[in-house]
GUVEX-439959 format. One record per residue: x, y, z of N, C-alpha, C, O in turn; chain; residue in three letters. Coordinates in steps of 0.001 Angstrom, whole numbers. Each point is the difference from the previous one (the first is absolute). Layout:
N
REC       n.u       n.v       n.w      ca.u      ca.v      ca.w       c.u       c.v       c.w       o.u       o.v       o.w   mol   type
REC         X         Y         Z         X         Y         Z         X         Y         Z         X         Y         Z     A    ala
...
//
This chain:
105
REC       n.u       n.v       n.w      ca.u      ca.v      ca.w       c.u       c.v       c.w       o.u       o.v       o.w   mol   type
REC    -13815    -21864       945       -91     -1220       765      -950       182      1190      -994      -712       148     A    unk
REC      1344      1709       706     -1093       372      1186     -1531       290      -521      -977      -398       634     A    unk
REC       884      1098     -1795     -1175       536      -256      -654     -1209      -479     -1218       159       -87     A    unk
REC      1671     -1441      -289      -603      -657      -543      -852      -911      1357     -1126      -470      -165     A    unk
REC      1911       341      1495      -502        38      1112      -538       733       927        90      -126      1221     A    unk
REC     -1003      1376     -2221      -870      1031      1291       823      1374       405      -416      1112       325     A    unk
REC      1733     -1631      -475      1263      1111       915       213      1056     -1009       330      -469     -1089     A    unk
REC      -442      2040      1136       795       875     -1108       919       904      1206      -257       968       714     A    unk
REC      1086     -1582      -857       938       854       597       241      1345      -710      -547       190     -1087     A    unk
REC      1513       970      1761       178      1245      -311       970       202       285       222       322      1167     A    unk
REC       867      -423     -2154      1336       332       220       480       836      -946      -185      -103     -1213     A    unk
REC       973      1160      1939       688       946      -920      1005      -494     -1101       -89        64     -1227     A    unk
REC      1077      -578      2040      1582      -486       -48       246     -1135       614      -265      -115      1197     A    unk
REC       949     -1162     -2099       993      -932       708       931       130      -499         8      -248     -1206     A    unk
REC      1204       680      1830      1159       119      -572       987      -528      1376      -143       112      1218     A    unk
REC      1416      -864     -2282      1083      -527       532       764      1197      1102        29      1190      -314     A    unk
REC       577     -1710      1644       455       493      1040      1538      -894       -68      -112     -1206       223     A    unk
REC      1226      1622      -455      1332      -579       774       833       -19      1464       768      -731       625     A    unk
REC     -1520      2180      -489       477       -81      1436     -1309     -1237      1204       250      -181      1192     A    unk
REC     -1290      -351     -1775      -525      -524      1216       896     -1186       355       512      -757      -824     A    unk
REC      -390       692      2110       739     -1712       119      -616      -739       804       -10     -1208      -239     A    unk
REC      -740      1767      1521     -1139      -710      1025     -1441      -436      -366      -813      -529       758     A    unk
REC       663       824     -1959     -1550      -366      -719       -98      -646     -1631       978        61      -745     A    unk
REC     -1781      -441       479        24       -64     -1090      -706      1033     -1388       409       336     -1111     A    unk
REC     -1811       -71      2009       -24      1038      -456     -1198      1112       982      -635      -472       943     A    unk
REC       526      1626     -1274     -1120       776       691      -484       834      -272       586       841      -683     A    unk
REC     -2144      -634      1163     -1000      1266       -24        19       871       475         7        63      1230     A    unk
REC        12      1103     -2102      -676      1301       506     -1431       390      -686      -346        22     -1181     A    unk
REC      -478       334      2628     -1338        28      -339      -205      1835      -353      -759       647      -721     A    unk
REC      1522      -417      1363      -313      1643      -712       576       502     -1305      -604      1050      -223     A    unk
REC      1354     -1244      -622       378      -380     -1321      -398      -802      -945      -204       225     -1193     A    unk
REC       100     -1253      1857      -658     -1981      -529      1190      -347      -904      -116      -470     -1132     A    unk
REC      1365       773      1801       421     -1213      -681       829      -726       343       297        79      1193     A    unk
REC       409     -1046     -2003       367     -1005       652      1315        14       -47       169       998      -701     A    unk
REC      1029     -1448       981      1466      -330       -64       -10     -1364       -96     -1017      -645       254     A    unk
REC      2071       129      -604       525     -1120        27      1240      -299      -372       632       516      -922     A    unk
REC      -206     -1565      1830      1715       376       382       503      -843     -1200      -370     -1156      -203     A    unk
REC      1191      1796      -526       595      -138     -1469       814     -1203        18        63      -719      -997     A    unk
REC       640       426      2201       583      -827       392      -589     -1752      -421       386      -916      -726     A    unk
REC     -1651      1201      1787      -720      -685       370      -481      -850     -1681       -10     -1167      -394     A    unk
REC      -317      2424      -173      -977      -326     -1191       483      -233     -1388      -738      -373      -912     A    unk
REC      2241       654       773      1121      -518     -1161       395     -1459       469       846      -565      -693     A    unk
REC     -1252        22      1569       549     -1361       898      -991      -772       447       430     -1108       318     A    unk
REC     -1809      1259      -130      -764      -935       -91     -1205      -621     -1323      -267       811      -886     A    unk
REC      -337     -2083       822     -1112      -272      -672     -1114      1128      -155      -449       849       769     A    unk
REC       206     -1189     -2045     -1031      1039      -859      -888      -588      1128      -657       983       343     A    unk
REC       237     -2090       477     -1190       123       636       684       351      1888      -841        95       895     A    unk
REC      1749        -7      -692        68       444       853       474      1687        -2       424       538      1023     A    unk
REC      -535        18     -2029       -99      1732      -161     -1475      -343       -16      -500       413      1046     A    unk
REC      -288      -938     -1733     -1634        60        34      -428      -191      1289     -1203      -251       -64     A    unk
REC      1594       242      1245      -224      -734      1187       298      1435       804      -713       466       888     A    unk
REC      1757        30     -1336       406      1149      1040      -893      1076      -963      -773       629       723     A    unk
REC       672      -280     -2004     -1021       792      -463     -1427       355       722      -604       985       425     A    unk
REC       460     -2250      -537     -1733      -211       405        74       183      1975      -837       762       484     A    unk
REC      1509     -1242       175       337       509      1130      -227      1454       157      -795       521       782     A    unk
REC      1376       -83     -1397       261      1517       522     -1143       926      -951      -169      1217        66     A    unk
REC      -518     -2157      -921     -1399       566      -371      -769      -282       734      -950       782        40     A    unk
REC       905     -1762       743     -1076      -901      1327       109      1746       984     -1034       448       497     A    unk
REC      2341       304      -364        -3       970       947      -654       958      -869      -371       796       863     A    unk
REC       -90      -241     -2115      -357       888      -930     -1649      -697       190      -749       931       294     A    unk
REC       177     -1917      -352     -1576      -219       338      -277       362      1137     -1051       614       186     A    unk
REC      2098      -956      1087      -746      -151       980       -19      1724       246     -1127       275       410     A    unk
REC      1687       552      -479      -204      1171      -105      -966       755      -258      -561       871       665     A    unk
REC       278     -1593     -2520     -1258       510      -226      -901      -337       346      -804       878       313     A    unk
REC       413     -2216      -168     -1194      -664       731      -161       253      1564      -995      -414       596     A    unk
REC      2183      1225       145      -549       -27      1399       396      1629        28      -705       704       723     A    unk
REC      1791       -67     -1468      -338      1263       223      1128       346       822       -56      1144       449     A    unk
REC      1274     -1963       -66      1032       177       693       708     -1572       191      -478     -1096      -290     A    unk
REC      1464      1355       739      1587     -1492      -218      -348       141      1675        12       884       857     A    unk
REC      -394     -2635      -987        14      -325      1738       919       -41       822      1080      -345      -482     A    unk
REC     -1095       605      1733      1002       362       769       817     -1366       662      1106       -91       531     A    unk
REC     -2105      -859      -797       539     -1277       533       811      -547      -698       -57       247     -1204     A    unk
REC      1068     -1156      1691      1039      -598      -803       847       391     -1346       275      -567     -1058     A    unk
REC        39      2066      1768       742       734     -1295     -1007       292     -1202       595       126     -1070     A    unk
REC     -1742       -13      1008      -925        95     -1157      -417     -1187      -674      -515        27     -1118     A    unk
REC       837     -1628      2126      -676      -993      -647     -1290      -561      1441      -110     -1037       655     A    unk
REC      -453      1998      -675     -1145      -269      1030     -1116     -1039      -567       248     -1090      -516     A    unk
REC     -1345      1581       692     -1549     -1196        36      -469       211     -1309      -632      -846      -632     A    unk
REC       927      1935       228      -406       538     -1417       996      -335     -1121      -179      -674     -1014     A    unk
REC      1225      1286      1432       751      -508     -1020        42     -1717      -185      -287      -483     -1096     A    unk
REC       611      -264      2088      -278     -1759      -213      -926         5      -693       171      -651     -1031     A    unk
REC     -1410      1258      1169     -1191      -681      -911        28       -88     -1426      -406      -966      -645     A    unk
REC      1108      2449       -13       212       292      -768      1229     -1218      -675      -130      -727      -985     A    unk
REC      1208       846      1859       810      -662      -867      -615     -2023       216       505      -910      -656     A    unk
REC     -1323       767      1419      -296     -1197        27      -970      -637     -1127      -109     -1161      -393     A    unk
REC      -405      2082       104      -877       -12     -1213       565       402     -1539      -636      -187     -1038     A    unk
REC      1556       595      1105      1177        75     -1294       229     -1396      -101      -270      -729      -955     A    unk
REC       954       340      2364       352     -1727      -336     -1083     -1185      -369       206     -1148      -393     A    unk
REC     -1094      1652       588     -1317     -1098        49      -363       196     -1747       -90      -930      -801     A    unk
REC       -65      2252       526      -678       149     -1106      1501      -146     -1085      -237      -596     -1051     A    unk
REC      1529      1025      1212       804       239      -965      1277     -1280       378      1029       163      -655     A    unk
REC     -1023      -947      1282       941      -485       587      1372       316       839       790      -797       504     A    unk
REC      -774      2294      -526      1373       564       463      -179       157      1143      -956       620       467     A    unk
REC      2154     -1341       397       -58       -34      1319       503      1375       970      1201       116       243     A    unk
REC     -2103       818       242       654       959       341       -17       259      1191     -1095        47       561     A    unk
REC      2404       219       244      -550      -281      1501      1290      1432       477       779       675      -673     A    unk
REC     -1079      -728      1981       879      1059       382      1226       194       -87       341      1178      -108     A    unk
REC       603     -2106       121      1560      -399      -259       -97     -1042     -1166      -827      -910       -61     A    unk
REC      1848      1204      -894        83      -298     -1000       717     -2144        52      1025      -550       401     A    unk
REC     -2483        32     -1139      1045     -1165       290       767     -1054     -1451      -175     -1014      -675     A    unk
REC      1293      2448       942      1065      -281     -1216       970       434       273      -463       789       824     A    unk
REC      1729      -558      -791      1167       692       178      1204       -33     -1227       362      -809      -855     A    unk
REC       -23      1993      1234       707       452     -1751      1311       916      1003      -213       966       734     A    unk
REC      1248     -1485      -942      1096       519       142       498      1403      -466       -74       256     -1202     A    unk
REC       538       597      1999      -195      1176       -48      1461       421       -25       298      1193       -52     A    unk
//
């Protein structure tokens, strides 16, 4: 889906997390991969797991394209927005820093 918009992300691993409960899901850039809270993702829309996917790949580009996770706004700084603003433009998925969906936990 990304590659078909310019983006090749580099990810090791996405694999399901049960213990997360404060996120939905997250990056590690020195590993590359991703979690996502099991919770979260047995309980919401196939397009709102596509929403938190691509999110936390928005943190896997901006990495590679800048070479480090910005320090501003928890890792959704100037770079990362661009990135995920242009997911939404080109792919329709709205991806923004806080998730706007909520799934009972």
């Amino acid at each position: 889906m990304l590659e078909e918009i310019g983006y090749k992300p580099d990810i090791a691993e996405i694999r399901l997390n049960n213990r997360l409960s404060r996120t939905y899901g997250r990056y590690f850039p020195d590993s590359r991969i991703i979690e996502i809270n099991e919770k979260v993702f047995k309980n919401a829309s196939e397009r709102q797991n596509k929403i938190t996917i691509l999110h936390e790949l928005s943190h896997n580009l901006d990495h590679l394209l800048n070479n480090c996770i910005s320090d501003e706004l928890e890792g959704h700084g100037e770079s990362w927005q661009i990135i995920a603003e242009d997911i939404f433009n080109k792919l329709g998925y709205p991806i923004q820093r806080y998730s706007p969906f909520y799934v009972e936990q």
